[in-house]
N, C-alpha and C positions, 0 to 999 in steps of 0.2 A: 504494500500500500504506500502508495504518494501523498500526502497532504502539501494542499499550494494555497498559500497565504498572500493574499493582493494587497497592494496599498498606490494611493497615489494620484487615484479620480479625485473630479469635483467639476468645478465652472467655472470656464475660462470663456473667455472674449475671444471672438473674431479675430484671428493671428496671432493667439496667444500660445503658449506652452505646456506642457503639462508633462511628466515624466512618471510613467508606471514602473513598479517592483514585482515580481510574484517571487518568493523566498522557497524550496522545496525541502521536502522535512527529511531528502536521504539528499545522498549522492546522484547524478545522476548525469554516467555516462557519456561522454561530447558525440558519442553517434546517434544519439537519440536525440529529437528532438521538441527544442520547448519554443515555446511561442502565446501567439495571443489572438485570441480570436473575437470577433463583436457582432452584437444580436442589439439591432436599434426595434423599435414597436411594429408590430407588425409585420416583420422580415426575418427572414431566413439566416442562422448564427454562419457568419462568413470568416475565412482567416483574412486575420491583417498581416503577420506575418510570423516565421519561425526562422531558427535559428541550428545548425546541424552540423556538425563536426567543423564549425568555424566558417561556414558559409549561410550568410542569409538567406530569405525567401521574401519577399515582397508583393502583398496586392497590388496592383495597377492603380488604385484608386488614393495609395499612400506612399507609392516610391516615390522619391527625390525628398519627403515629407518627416516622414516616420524615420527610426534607424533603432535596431536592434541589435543588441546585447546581451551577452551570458558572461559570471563571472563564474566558473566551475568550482572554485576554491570556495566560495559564497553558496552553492546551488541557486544561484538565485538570473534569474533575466530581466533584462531591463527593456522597455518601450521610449524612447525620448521622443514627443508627439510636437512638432512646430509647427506655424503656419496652418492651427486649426481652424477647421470651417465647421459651420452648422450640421453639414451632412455627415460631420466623426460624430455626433451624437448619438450614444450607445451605452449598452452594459456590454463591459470587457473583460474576456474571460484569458485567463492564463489555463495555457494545456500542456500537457506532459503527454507523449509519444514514447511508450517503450514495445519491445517488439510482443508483449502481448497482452498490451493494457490501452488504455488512454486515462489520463485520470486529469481533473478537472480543477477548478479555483470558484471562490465563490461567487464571482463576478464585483466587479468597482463600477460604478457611473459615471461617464463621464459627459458633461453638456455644454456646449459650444454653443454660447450666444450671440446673435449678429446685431 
């Protein structure tokens, strides 16, 4: 069992910043992957992005934007969010990826005013 502990939403303005944490309660592996994923009302829970043996993964909708982090010795990943817009408005979920689990985060909120 994984336990992933969020921190780091809230309300930020129109081009503002905001930088997510999820902490993991073991070790876990650089070839697995963690990341973060978001489920805004009414839509479908989508990756924003992961992170994999030292190689990122990036939505379309957040590269150039977004930039992701893992510090191993931490278990912990990081989200640094800039140049947000109304439409990152969302519950953001950190995931953990191991080759026969997935295990989840309790989700943070994050809302982007214009």
């Amino acid at each position: 069992q994984v336990q992933l502990v969020e921190s780091g939403g809230g309300l930020v303005q129109a081009g503002g910043s905001l930088r997510l944490a999820c902490a993991a309660s073991r070790s876990i592996l650089s070839r697995y992957a963690m990341g973060w994923y978001r489920q805004a009302p009414g839509k479908q829970r989508e990756l924003v992005a992961n992170i994999r043996s030292g190689s990122p993964n990036y939505a379309d909708s957040v590269r150039g934007r977004f930039t992701i982090s893992r510090d191993n010795a931490k278990n912990t990943v990081y989200l640094q969010m800039n140049s947000l817009m109304p439409e990152d408005t969302a519950v953001y979920y950190c995931n953990v990826e191991l080759w026969d689990a997935r295990y989840w985060g309790q989700g943070t909120q994050v809302t982007v005013s214009s």
